[in-house]
N, C-alpha and C positions, 0 to 999 in steps of 0.2 A: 504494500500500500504506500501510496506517495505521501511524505508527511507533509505537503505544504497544501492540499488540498486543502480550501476551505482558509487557507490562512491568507493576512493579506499582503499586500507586495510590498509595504513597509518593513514584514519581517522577516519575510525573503530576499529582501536586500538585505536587510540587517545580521542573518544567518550569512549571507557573503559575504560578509565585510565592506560591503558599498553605499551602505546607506547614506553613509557623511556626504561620499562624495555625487552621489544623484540629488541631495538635498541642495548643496553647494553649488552645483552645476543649474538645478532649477529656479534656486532665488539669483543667478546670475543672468539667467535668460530674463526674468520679470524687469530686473535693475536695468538692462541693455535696452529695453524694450521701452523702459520707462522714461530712459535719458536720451533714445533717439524721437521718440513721443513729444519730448519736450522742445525739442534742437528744432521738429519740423513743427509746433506749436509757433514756436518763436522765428519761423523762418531763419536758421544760423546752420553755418557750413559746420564741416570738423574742423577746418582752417582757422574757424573764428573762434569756436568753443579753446580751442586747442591754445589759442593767443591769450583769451582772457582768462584760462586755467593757470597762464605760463609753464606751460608744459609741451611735448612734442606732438607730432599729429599720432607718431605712430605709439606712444603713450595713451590716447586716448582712441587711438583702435584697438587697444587692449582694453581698452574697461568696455568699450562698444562691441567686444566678441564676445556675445554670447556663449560660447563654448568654452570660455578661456575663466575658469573661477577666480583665478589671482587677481585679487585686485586688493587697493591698501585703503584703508579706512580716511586718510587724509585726500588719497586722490577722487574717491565718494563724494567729500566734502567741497575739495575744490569744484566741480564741475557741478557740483549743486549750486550753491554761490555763485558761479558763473553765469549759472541759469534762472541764477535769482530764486533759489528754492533752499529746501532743508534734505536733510538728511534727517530721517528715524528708523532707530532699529530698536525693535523689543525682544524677547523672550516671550515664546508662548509654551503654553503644555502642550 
């Protein structure tokens, strides 16, 4: 008998050791989503975000890949700021 029948995909990732990182990888898609959302709100290139973050473009094609979870809490910040917006992160159960 399969033991994950019935179980849910949280703990079958978590029985592989993946959960961290498909958790990681999913609140990185949202963030990416959220900051080119903003960019084409505001009509602003990566050129410009990228000028007023003072940072490089391709700096900020890494926080814009989706796929790419590494990102630093400050560089979060800056491109919020940039965009005239905040940053918040909480803890949920």
């Amino acid at each position: 008998m399969n033991p994950h029948i019935g179980s849910r995909l949280d703990d079958l990732l978590d029985d592989e050791g993946l959960l961290a990182e498909a958790q990681a990888i999913a609140i990185k898609r949202v963030i990416a989503f959220q900051f080119e959302q903003a960019m084409q709100q505001q009509h602003l290139s990566k050129a410009e975000l990228a000028r007023r973050m003072g940072t490089s473009r391709s700096a900020l094609d890494r926080l814009l890949d989706p796929d790419n979870p590494s990102v630093t809490l400050l560089t979060l910040e800056k491109a919020a700021q940039a965009l005239g917006q905040r940053i918040r992160i909480e803890l949920a159960a």
